[in-house]
N, C-alpha and C positions, 0 to 999 in steps of 0.2 A: 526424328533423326537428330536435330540439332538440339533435345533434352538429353538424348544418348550422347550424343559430343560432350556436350556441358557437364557431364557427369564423370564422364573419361578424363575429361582436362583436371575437374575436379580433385577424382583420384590419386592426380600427381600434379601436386599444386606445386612440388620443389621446383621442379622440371620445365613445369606451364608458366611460374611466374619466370622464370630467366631465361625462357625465350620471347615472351611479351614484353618482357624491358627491353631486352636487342629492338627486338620490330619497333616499340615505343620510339624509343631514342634514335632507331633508324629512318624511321619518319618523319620526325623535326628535321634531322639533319639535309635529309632529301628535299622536305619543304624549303628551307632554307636557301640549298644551292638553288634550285626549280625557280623559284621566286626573283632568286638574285637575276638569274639565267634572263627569266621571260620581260624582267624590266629592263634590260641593257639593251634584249633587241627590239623592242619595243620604244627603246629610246633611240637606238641608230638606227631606226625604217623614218624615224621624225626626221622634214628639213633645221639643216643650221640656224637655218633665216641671213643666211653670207654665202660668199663665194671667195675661198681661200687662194683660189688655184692662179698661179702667177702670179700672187700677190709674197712681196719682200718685205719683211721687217727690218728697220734700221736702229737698235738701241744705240745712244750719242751720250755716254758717261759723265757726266758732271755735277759736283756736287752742290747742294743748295747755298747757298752764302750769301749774310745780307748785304745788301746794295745790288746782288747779280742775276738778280729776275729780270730784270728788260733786259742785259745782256744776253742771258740764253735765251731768252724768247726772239732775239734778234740774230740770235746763231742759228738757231731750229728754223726760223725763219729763208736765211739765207740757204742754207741746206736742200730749202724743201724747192726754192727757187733755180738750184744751180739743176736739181734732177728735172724739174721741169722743161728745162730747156734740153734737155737730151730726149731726140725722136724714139728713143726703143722704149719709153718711157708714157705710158699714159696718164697717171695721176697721181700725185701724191697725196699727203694727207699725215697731221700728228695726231700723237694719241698717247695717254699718260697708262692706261695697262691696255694693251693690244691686244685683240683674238688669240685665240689658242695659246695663250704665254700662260705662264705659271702667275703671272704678278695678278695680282685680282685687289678689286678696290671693293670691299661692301660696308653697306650703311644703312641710316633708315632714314624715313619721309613720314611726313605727320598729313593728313588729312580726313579732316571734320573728326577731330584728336584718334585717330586711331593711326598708331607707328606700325609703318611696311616695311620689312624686311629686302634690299634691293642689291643691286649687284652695279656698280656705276662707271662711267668712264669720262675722261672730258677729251674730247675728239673738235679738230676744226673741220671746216665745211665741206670738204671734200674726201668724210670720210664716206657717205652713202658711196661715190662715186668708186672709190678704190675697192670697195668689198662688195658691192652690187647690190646692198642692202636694198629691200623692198618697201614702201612707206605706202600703208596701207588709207590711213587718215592722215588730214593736213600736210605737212610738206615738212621736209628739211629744215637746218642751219643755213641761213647764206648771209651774205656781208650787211644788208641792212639790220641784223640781230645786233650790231655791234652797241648801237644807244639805244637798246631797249628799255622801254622804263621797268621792265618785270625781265630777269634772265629765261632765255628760253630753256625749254627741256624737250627730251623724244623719248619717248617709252615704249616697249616694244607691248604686243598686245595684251601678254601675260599680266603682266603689271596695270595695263587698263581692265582689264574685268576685276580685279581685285578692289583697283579703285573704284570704278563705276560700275558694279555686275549688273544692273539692270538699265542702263544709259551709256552715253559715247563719253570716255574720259577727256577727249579734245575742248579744249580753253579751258578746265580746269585750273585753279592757282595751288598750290602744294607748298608744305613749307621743307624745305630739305636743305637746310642749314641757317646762315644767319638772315638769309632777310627771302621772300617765297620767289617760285618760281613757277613758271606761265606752260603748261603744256599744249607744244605747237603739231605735233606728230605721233603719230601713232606707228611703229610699226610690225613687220611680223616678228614672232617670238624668236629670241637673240640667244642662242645657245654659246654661248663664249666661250666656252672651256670644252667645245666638242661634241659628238653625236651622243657619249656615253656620259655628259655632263647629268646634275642631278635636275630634277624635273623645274619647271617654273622658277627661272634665271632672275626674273622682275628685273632687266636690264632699263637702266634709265642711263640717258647721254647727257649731258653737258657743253657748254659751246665753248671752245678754248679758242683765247684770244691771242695771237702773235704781235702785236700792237700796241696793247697796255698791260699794266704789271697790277692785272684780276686773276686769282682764280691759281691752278695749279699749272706749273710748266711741262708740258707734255715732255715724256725724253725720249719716245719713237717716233721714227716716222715709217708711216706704212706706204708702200710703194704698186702700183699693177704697171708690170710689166706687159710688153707686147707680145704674143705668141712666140713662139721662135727664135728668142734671141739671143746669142755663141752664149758659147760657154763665160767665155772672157769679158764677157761684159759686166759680168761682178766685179772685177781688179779695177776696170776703167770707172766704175763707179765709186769704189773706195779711193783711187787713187784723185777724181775729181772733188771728191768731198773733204779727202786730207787738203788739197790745197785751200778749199776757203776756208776751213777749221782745223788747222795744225793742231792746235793742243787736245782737240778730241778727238779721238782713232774713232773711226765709227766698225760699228758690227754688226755683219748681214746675214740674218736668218730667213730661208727661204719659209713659207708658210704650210709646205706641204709637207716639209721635216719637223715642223711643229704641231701641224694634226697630228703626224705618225706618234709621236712623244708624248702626247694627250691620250692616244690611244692606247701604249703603253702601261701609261700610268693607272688607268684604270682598271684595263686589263690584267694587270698582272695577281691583283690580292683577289680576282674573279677564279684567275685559272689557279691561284694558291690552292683556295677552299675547296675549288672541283675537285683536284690532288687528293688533299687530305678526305674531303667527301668518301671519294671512291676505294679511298685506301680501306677507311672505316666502312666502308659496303661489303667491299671483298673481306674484310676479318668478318663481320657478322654474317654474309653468306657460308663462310667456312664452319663458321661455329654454328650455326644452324643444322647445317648438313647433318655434322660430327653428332651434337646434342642427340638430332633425331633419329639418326643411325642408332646410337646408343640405346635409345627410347625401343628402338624396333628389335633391338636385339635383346632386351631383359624383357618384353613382351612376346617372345618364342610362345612362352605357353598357352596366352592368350589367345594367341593369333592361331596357333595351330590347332584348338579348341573350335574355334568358329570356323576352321575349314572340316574337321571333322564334321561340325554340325550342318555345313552344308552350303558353306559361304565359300563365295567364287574368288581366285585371286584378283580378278577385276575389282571384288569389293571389296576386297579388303585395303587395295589400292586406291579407292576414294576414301574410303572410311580415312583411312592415313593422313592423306592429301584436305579430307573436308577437316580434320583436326588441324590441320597447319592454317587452313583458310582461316576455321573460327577464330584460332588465338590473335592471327591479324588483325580481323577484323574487330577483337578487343582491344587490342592494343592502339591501334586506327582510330577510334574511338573515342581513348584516350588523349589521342592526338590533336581531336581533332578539337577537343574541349579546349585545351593548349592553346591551338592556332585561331580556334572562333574569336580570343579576347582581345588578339592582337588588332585589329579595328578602331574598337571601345579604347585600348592608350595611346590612340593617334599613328598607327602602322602607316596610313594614308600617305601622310606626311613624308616619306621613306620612298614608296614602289605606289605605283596604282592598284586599283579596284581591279583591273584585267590583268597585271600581273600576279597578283594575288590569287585571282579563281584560276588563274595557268596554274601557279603554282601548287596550289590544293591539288589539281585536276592529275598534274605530274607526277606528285609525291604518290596521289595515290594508286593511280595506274605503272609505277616503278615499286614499291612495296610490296604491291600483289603479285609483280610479276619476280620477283626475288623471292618470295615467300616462298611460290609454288615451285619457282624453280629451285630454290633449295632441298625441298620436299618432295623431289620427285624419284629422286634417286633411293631414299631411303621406304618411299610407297612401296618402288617397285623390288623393295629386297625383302619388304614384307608381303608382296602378294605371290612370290616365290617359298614362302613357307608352307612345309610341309604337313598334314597331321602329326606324323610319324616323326619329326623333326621334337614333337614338345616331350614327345618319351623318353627321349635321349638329352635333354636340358637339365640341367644341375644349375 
């Protein structure tokens, strides 16, 4: 049966090749979104490794200028002081690029000479405490880090199987910038930029000092508020921070309008490609239809020949339909030679191993069922032909 197909297809190779390129190119496209699709949710079912929720950002504008680093360090300082002292207020905390913000700080780190690609922030000691961070190994930042002889570091866990995949990266030294750094912390993996962020962040911390003019001046401070508390109590906190910092208006962004925003961002060139995806689905389902309608209609005599001879319109109805499968299934084929290579040029690096075999598993089960469904329509106008219909055909 499927030498009889291959020979049919054969016979109208015009026909057979330009619906095999539709299906072709309709398959990549379908891999593409499927793939996109099954890494996103695959990445927002992963925790943050944070807890956003009542938690405020505070940006404090001020420009760099020399002589005025312990100044702002002693303003961010006071700031972080004056909130501490208000009860609706559980902890504060600075931080030079803050969760869910757009500002992003990356860099790399050298250990036993191989450079890691990392994503980094320099936070004081009360950031675990304001975002509910989890520390899986060793501990935190706290006030005796301050005379370290080696600067401490926390890296979340991602970043330690890289660095130590078959041992605990904890007391490791690392070199990540001018003179090396001590890792004291381990903890869970630090998705910064969101649930829909790209895979393996290799977030490393840094300990920012309020005290001495080391290091980078943080210009947030991140704030967790207490459940429940008025609306107004945003203005009473602007209005107490304008009084010990006049010349710096400070600006409060709640942190759950900043997931939303993250969410956005990523979302949107997701659900672009779905758009255009499905646009280009529905023209090549169209043009399918149409092509094989055509196909069924200048094969009047053909078809009406084989009922003559004794063929059922049920069969002629598969016959139809198994020709629509075969071509898929070459063109599928082709496809799939396309997507097996993407692996071998580092695809990995991109989407995982699972969304990869979703994606295959997607394209190809959406394909088939678009092929047949284009082809079903035109089977069944062919198994409605008559003997008597191919007499009367010019």
């Amino acid at each position: 049966m499927i030498r009889h197909l291959l020979k049919l297809i054969w016979k109208r190779k015009g026909s057979s090749t330009l619906l095999t390129m539709e299906i072709f190119f309709s398959f990549l496209i379908l891999f593409g979104v499927a793939t996109l699709a099954a890494a996103m949710i695959i990445r927002y079912m992963r925790p943050l490794g944070f807890d956003y929720r009542n938690v405020w950002t505070i940006g404090v504008p001020f420009q760099e200028t020399e002589g005025a680093d312990m100044q702002h360090r002693q303003m961010i300082d006071a700031m972080r002081r004056e909130l501490l002292s208000m009860p609706e207020i559980e902890s504060v905390a600075a931080s030079g690029t803050p969760a869910l913000s757009t500002s992003v700080w990356e860099g790399k780190i050298e250990y036993n000479g191989r450079r890691l690609e990392v994503t980094r922030d320099d936070v004081t000691d009360d950031y675990q405490k304001v975002l509910h961070v989890k520390v899986l190994e060793g501990r935190w930042f706290r006030a005796d880090d301050e005379d370290a002889a080696t600067p401490p570091m926390v890296i979340d866990q991602d970043l330690a199987r890289e660095i130590a995949p078959n041992g605990s990266a904890l007391g490791l030294e690392l070199n990540a910038g001018k003179k090396p750094t001590k890792i004291i912390g381990i903890i869970a993996p630090f998705r910064k930029s969101g649930e829909l962020s790209k895979d393996h962040v290799n977030m490393a911390f840094t300990r920012a000092t309020l005290t001495r003019a080391v290091g980078f001046v943080p210009h947030y401070l991140i704030v967790r508020v207490r459940p429940g508390v008025p609306a107004d109590f945003e203005a009473t906190v602007v209005q107490r921070l304008h009084a010990v910092v006049p010349d710096h208006p400070a600006r409060i962004i709640h942190m759950e309008k900043m997931h939303e925003t993250m969410l956005r961002l990523y979302l949107a060139p997701a659900i672009l490609a779905g758009v255009v995806a499905a646009f280009l689905i529905t023209m090549v389902l169209l043009g399918l239809s149409g092509v094989l309608w055509q196909n069924v209609t200048r094969r009047t005599r053909e078809i009406g020949l084989r009922r003559a001879l004794g063929a059922t319109g049920a069969g002629i109805y598969r016959q139809i339909l198994g020709e629509v499968a075969l071509l898929a299934t070459i063109a599928v084929f082709a496809g799939l030679l396309i997507v097996g290579q993407l692996p071998i040029i580092g695809a990995f690096r991109f989407v995982t191993p699972q969304a990869y075999g979703i994606g295959i598993a997607a394209s190809l089960a959406a394909i088939y069922t678009l092929t047949l469904l284009g082809g079903r329509y035109p089977s069944w106008l062919a198994g409605k032909v008559q003997p008597a219909q191919a007499l009367h055909y010019e």
